[in-house]
N, C-alpha and C positions, 0 to 999 in steps of 0.2 A: 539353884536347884538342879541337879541331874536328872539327865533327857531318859525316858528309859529305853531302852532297844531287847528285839527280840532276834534271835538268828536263827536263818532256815539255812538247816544240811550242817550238822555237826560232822564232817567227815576229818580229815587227819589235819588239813590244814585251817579249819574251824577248831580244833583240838591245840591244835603247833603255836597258832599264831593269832587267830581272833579270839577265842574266850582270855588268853591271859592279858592281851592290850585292854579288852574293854576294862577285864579289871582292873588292870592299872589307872584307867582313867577316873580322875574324878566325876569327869561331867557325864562320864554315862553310869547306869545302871542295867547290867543285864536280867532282862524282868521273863525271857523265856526260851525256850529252844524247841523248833520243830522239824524234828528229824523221829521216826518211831526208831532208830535203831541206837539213839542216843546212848553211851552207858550213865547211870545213875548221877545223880545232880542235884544242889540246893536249887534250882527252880524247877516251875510247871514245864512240862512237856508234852510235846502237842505233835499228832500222826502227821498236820501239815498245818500249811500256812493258814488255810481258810479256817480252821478248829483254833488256831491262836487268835487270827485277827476278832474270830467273833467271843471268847472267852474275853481277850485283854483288849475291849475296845480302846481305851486309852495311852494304848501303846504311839511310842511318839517316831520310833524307828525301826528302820529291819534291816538288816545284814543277809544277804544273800550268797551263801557259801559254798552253792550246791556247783555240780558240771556245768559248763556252758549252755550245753543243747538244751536246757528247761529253765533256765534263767527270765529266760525273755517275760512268760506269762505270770510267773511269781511277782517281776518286779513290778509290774503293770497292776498289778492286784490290789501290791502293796499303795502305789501314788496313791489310787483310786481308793483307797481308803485311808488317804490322806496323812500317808508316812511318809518320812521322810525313806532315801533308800541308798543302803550303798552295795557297790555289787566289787565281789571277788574279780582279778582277770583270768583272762577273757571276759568283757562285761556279757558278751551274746556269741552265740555260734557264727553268724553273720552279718555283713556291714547294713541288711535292709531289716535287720531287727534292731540293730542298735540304732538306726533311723528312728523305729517305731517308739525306743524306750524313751529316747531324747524327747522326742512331741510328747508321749505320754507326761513324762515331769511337768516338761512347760504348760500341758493343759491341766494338771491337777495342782500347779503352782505349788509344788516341794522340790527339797531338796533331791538332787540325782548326783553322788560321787562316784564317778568308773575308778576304781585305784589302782591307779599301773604303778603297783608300792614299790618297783626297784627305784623309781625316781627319786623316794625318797630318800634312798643310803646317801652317805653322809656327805662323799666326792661328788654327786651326780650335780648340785646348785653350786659347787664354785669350779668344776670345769665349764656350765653352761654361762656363769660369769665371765669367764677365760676365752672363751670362743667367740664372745659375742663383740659385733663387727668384725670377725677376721673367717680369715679364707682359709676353709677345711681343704686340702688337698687329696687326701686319702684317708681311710680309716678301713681299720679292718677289724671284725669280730671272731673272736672262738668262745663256743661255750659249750662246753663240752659236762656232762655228765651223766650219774648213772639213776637209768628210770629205775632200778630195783630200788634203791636208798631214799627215793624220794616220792616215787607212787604204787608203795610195794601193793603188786595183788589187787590194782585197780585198772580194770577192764575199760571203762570209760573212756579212756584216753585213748584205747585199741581202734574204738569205732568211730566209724561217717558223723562227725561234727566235735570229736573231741581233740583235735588241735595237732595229738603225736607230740612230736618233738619241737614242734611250736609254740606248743604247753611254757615251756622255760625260754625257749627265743624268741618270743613274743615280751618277755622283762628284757632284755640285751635292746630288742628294736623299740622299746618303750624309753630307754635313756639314752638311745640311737636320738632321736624323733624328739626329745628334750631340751638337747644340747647341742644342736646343728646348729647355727646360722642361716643354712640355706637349706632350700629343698632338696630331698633324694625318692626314688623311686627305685624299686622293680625292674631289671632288665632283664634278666636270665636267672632259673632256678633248676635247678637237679633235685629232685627229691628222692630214697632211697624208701621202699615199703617193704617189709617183710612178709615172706609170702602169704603168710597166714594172717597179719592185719589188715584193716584200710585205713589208716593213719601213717604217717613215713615218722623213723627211727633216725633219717638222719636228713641236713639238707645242707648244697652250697647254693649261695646267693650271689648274685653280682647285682650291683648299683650301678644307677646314674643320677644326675642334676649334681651331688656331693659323690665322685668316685670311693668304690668300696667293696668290701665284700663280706661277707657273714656263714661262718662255717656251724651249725648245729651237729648235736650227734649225743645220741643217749645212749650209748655204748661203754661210755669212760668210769671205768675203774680207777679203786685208789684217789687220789688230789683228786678236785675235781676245777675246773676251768672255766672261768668266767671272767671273759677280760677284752676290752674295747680300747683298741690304739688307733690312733691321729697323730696327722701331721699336717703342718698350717704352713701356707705361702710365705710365712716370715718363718719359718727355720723353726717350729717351735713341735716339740715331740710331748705328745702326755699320753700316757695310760691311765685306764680305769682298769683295777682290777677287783678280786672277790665281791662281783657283782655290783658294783658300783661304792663300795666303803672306803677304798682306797685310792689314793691320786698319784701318781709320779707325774712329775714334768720337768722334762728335761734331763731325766736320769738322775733327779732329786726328790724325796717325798715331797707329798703337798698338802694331802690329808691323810692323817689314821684313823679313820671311826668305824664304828662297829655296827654289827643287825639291829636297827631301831627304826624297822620301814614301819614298821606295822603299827606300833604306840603313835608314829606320826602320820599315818595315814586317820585315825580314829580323831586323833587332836585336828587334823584338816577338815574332816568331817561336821564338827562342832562350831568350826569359823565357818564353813561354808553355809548351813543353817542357821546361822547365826548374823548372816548378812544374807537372808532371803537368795544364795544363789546356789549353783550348780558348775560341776565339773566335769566332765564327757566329753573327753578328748578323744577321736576315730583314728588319730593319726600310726598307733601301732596296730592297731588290726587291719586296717586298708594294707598296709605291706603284707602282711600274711597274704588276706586275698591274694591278693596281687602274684605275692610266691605260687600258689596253688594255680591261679590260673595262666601264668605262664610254664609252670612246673614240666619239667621231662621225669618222668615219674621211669625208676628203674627198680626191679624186683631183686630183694638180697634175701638172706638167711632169716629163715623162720624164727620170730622172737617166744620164746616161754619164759615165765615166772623161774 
């Protein structure tokens, strides 16, 4: 029997990428949406969460789609009315709210999935296969693309707790953080703001524990750039590129698959609930902190739509 779920914040990537996987899935049912600015739908629609929970008491799940910075109390809401809950990334604006959400699950004893979905592309589980007991040497990230193509005409990311160009290099250090072996940390960050946001447009990273470096930038036109190289104490070279779908190693394919983060995040979802457990991994957002508060913050060109 299919589980039903409700999702709060139909915004572009609740449009793009969560109403068509739950349809795909068998095991769910989408039974509501609460968002007031929804466009028109085969189910109920509700101004917010608390106007759903209390029409569809029997609701068995909720999907949380909305920005970070309002995440927190939604999902909290949600446990405590005894859903199960998965959250968009960014799970929370910060690392002592994703503290809060984590105990929250465990004391309402549900399910809690944070889904950092690049891990799920297709290359991400057999280079962490590949890595695993050897010696990362270096690695380096560029992920380069354009915030008009992908968050056209949304403010949210402009402001104090919406991430910037974090937003997308926050997936690059979520299959960073996957796939290591060893630990890496935060040493040094350059951030780039535009004078008129408080969010930065662009950022370099330096590592330490696994050496490295991670170049962001939401500037790029045309192709767009998303791609994670390594190199291992035995001589061994592999890329991750288009986001984690693709594997070269050694200057030979290794995997070709395609965008199917999101049908498997929903499917992970369903095991997880399905064995009474939860998933709430901190390990990609503590690096952001981290970026921010070691961050040398430089002022560039005014960003407009």
């Amino acid at each position: 029997m299919a589980l039903s779920i409700g999702v709060v914040g139909a915004g572009k990537i609740a449009r793009d990428q969560h109403l068509p996987a739950i349809a795909a899935e068998p095991g769910l049912t989408l039974a509501a949406i609460a968002d007031p600015t929804v466009p028109r739908v085969d189910v109920p629609v509700f101004a917010d969460l608390d106007a759903m929970l209390a029409a569809l008491p029997g609701l068995d799940a909720v999907a949380i789609c909305t920005p970070p910075s309002v995440r927190l109390p939604l999902a909290v809401a949600a446990l405590r009315a005894g859903k199960h809950v998965l959250v968009e990334k960014p799970p929370t604006a910060t690392l002592a709210e994703f503290a809060a959400l984590t105990e929250a699950a465990a004391a309402a004893g549900r399910t809690l999935f944070a889904t950092w979905h690049s891990r799920f592309n297709a290359a991400v589980d057999h280079v962490r296969v590949l890595l695993a007991g050897q010696v990362v040497t270096r690695f380096d990230i560029v992920w380069k693309e354009d915030v008009r193509r992908w968050h056209p005409g949304q403010e949210w990311i402009w402001r104090a707790g919406g991430f910037g160009v974090f937003d997308p290099g926050i997936n690059a250090l979520s299959i960073l953080t996957a796939i290591l072996p060893d630990p890496v940390f935060v040493t040094s960050a350059e951030l780039e703001f535009p004078a008129n946001r408080e969010t930065p447009i662009g950022a370099r990273l330096a590592f330490g524990g696994t050496p490295g470096t991670a170049t962001f930038d939401w500037r790029q036109e045309g192709p767009q750039t998303w791609t994670i190289t390594l190199a291992t104490a035995a001589g061994r070279s592999i890329e991750l590129a288009d986001g984690g779908t693709r594997a070269t190693v050694d200057g030979r394919p290794a995997v070709e698959g395609r965008d199917a983060e999101y049908p498997a995040i929903y499917r992970r979802f369903l095991d997880l609930i399905g064995e009474a457990a939860s998933d709430a991994d901190p390990a990609p957002l503590r690096l952001v902190a981290d970026a921010f508060m070691l961050g040398r913050h430089r002022t560039t060109d005014e960003f407009h739509w």
